[in-house]
C-alpha positions in Angstrom: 22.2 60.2 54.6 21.9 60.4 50.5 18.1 61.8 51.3 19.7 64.9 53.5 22.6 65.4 51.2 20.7 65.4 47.3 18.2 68.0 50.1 21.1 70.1 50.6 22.1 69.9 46.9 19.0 70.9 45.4 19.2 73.5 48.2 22.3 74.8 46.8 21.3 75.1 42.9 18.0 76.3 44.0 19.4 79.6 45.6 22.5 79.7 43.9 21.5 79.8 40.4 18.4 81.3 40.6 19.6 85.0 41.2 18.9 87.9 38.9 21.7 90.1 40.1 25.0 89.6 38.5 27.8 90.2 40.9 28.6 88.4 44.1 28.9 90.4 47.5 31.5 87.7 48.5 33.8 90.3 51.3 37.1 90.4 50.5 40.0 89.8 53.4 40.9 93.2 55.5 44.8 94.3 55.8 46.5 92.7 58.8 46.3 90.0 61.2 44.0 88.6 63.9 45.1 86.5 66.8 43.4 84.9 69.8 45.5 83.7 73.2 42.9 81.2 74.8 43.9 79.6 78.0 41.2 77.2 79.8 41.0 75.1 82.4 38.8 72.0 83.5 38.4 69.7 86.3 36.2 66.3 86.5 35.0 63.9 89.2 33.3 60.4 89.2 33.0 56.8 89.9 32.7 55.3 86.5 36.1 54.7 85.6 36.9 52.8 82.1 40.1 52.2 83.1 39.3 50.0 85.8 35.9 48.6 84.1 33.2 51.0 85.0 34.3 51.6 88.5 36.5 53.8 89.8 37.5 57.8 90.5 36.9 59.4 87.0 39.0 62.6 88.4 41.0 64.6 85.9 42.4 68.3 85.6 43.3 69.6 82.9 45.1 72.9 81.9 44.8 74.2 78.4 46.5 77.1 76.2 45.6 78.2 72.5 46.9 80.4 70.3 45.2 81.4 66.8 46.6 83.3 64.1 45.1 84.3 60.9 47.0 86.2 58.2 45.4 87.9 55.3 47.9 88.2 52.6 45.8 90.2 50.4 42.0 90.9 49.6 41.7 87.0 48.4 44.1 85.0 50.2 44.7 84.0 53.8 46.7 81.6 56.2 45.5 80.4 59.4 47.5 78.3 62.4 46.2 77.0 65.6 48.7 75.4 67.8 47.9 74.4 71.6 48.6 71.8 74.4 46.9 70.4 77.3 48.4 69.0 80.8 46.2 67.1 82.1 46.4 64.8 85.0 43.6 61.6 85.2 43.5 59.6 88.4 42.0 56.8 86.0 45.0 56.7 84.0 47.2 56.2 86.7 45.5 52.9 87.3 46.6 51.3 83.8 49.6 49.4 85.6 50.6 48.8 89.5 52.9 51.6 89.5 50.8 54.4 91.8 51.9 57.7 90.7 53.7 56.5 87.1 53.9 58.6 84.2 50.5 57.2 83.1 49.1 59.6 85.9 50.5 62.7 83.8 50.2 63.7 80.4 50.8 66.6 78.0 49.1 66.8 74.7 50.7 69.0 71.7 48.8 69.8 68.6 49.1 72.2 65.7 47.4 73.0 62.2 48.0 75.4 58.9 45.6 76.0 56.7 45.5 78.3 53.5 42.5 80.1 51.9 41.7 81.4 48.9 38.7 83.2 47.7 36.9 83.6 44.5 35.6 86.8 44.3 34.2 86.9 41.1 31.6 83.7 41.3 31.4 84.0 45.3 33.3 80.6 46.1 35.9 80.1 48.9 38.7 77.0 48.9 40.6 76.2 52.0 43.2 73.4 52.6 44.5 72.3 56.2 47.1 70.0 57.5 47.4 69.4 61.2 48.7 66.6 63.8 49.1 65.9 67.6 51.2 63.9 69.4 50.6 63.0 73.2 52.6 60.1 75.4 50.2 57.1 73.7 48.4 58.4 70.5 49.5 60.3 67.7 47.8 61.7 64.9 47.7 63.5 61.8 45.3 65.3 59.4 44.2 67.0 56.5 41.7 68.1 54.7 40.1 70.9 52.2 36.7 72.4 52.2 34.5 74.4 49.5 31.9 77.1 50.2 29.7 78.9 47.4 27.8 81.9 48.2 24.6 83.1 46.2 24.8 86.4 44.5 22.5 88.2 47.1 24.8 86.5 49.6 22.1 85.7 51.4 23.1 81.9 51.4 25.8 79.5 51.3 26.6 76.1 50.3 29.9 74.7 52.0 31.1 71.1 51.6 34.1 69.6 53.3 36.2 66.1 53.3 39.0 65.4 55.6 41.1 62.7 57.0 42.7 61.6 60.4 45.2 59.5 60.4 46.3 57.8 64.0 48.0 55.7 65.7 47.9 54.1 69.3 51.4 53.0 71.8 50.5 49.7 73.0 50.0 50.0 77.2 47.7 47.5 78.4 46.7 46.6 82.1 49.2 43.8 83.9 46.5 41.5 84.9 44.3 41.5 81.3 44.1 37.5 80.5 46.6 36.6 78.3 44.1 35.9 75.1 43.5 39.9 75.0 46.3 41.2 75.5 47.8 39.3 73.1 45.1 40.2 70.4 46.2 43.6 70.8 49.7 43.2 70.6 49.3 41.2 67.3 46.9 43.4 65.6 47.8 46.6 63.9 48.0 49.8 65.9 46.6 51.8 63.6 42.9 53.9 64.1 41.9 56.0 60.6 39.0 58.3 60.4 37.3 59.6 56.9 34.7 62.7 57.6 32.9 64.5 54.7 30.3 67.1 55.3 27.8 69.4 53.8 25.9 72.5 54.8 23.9 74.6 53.8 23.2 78.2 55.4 20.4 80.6 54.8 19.0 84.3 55.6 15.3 83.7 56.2 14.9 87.5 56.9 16.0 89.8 58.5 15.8 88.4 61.8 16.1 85.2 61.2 19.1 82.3 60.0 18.8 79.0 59.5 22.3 76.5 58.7 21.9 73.0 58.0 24.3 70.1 58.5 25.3 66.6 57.8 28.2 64.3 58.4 29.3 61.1 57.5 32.0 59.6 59.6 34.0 56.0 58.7 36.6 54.8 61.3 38.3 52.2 61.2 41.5 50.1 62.6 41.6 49.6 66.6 39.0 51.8 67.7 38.9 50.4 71.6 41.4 52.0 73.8 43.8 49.7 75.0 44.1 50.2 78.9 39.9 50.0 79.0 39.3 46.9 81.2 36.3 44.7 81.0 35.4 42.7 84.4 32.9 39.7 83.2 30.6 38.0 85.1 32.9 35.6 86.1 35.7 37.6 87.7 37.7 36.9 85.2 39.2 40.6 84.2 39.6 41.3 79.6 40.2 44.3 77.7 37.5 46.1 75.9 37.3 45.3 71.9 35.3 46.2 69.3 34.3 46.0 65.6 37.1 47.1 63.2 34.7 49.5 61.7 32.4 52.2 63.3 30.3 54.9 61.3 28.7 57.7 62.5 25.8 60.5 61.0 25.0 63.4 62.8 22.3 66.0 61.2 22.6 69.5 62.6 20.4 72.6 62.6 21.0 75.9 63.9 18.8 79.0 63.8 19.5 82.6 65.0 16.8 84.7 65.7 17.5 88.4 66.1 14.6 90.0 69.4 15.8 93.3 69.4 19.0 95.6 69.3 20.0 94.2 73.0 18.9 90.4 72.4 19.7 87.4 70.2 18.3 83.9 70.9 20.9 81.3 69.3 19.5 77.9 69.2 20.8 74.1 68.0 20.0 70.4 67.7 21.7 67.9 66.2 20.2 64.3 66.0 23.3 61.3 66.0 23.6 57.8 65.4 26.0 55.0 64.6 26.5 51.6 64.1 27.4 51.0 67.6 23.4 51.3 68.4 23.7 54.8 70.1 21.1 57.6 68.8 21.3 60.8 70.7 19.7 63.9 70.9 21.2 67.3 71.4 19.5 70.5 72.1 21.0 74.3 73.3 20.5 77.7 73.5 22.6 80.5 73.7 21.1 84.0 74.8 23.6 86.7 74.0 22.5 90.4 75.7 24.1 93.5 74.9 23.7 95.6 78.0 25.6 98.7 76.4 28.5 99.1 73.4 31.2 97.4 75.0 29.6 94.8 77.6 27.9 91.7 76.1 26.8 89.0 78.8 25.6 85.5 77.5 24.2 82.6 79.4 23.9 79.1 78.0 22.3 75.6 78.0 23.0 72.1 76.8 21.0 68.9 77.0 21.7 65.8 75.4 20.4 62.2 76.1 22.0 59.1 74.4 21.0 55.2 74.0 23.5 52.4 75.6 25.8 50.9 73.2 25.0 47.6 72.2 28.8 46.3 73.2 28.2 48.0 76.7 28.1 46.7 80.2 28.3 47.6 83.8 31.2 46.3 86.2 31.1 42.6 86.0 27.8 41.9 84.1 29.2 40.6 80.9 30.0 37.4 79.7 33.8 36.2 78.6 32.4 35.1 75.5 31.4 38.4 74.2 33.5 38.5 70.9 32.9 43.3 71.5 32.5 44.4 74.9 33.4 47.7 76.9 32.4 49.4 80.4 33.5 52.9 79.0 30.4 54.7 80.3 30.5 57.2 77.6 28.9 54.6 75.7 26.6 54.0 77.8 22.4 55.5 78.2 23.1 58.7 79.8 21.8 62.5 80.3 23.7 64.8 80.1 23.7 69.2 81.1 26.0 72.0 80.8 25.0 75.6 82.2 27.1 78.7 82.2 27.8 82.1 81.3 30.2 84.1 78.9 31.4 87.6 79.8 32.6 89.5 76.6 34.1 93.2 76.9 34.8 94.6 73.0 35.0 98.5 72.9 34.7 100.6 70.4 38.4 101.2 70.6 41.1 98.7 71.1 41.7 98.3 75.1 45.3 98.2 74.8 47.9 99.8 71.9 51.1 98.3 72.0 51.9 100.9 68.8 50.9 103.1 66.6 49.1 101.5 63.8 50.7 98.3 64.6 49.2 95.4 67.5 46.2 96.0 69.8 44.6 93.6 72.1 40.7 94.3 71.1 38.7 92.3 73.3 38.8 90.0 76.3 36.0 87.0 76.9 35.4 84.9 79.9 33.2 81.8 80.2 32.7 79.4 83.0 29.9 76.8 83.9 28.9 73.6 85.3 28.4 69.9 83.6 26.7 66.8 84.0 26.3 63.6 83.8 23.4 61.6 85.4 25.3 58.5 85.8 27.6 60.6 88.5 30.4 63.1 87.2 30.4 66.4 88.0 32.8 69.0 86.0 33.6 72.8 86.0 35.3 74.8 83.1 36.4 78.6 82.4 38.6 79.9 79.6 39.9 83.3 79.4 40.5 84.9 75.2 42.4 87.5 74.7 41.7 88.6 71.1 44.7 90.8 69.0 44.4 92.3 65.7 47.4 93.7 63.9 46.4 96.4 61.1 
């Protein structure tokens, strides 16, 4: 991680300071406001339930809406809010106590976050500061954070750094029939989960049909990081909870490149390599192929593979040993591959589709996307999202 990051650095003074020219092309912020209404959908089905130890329907629904607003308040200062929630309904869930059809079944998850931004026109540097939290019927959480970005003078390049901080907390509700010795554990320990993230990234115009942006993260969480209605059936019938270490970190290394074909075709590629002190290491690759077919119609089909390792705390239903001090059935931990396919519809004329008033809001663009993932191991999901974009001059 300190190799990739003094990279990144050396990167960043390389291009930065090395320019002949002495003013910065940094844009400024245009008059008005831009707002996206996202609404999405998804829908999940499986046998691999961690709720009820790796076995078990996995089905889930879940109904989304978004809204995004950013405010430019002059040429050098912005805010920006997101604020959303998700109903979702989880056949797994529902399983946490002997109550059929309980609360647990149902959930709806709230979340909002402000963030302010302020640009440095002069020496081509951006500063941005964020706040945000969620709340939902067993978590809560809040966060905040602040980034830095630096541009070279040609601004062909960028250098971007970013810390931030989640603070959570879980509401105890654990299974009926966990043994006594775990669910006690949990009760006496503290309920708190914290996560620390700081990034860097570096962006770069090969030429000019061709963008490179590289990435690294280091993640530290720490606190109760299992979830507390997971199950665990040993070997011996005998039925736990799932626990693990205190501590968990995480690196994944990014790149993405963006290769301009011609005036009708882009090829947008990514991989990111992952790992953690959990003994996973994943790979992920995809592709996006965005095709103009005239000025206002852009159609894009996608692809996503990724692989994992198995945790070294995972096991399948009943194949673990009551003595294991960390254990979980939680198949997303487990040795997995994994594929998401679909297309995006986007329709963005020259002139706004709809004007609600002169000079005043206009609803620019509408984007669909739908497609199909999965999981080797046996779920099946579908998604779509509809965005309405707005823009208030």
């Amino acid at each position: 991680m300190k190799v990739v990051l003094s990279v990144v650095m050396s990167l960043l003074f390389f291009v930065c300071f090395s320019q002949e020219t002495s003013e910065y092309n940094l844009k400024k912020n245009k008059k008005g406001v831009d707002a996206d209404l996202i609404f999405n959908y998804y829908s999940q089905d499986g046998n691999n339930s961690a709720v009820e130890g790796g076995i078990g329907s996995q089905a889930l629904d879940n109904i989304g809406a978004l809204t995004v607003v950013k405010v430019n308040l002059d040429s050098v200062k912005s805010i920006k809010a997101s604020f959303g929630a998700d109903f979702y309904s989880s056949a797994s869930t529902d399983q946490i106590d002997n109550n059929v059809s309980s609360a647990s079944s149902e959930d709806l998850r709230a979340y909002v976050n402000i963030g302010f931004e302020q640009k440095l026109l002069k020496s081509g540097q951006t500063l941005d500061f964020s706040l945000g939290g969620s709340s939902e019927y067993d978590y809560t959480s809040v966060n905040g954070g602040i980034s830095y970005a630096k541009e070279s003078k040609n601004g062909n390049s960028e250098f971007s750094a970013s810390a931030k901080v989640f603070i959570d907390k879980w509401s105890l509700y654990i299974p009926s029939n966990a043994r006594d010795a775990d669910r006690m554990e949990l009760f006496n320990n503290s309920t708190a989960r914290n996560s620390y993230i700081v990034s860097a990234g570096f962006s770069q115009v090969l030429n000019p049909k061709t963008q490179f942006s590289l990435n690294a993260e280091y993640v530290l969480m720490d606190g109760l990081l299992s979830t507390p209605f997971h199950r665990v059936y040993f070997s011996n019938g005998v039925v736990g909870l799932e626990r693990f270490p205190s501590q968990r970190t995480k690196i994944p290394i990014s790149l993405r490149v963006n290769r301009w074909i011609n005036d009708k075709l882009i090829l947008r590629s990514f991989y990111r390599f992952y790992t953690d002190n959990f003994g996973i290491n994943s790979h992920t690759l995809q592709f996006e192929l965005p095709i103009r077919f005239n000025k206002d119609w852009t159609v894009m089909p996608f692809y996503r593979y990724h692989t994992q390792t198995e945790s070294i705390y995972f096991g399948e239903f009943q194949t673990q040993s009551a003595n294991l001090l960390y254990r979980t059935a939680d198949y997303d931990l487990s040795s997995f591959t994994a594929q998401k396919v679909g297309i995006s519809l986007l329709f963005y004329p020259l002139k706004p589709l709809v004007q609600f008033s002169k000079n005043g809001l206009m609803l620019e663009s509408i984007q669909l996307r739908g497609g199909y993932y999965g999981i080797d191991y046996g779920l099946d999901a579908y998604f779509g999202s509809i965005n309405f974009a707005f823009g208030w001059k």
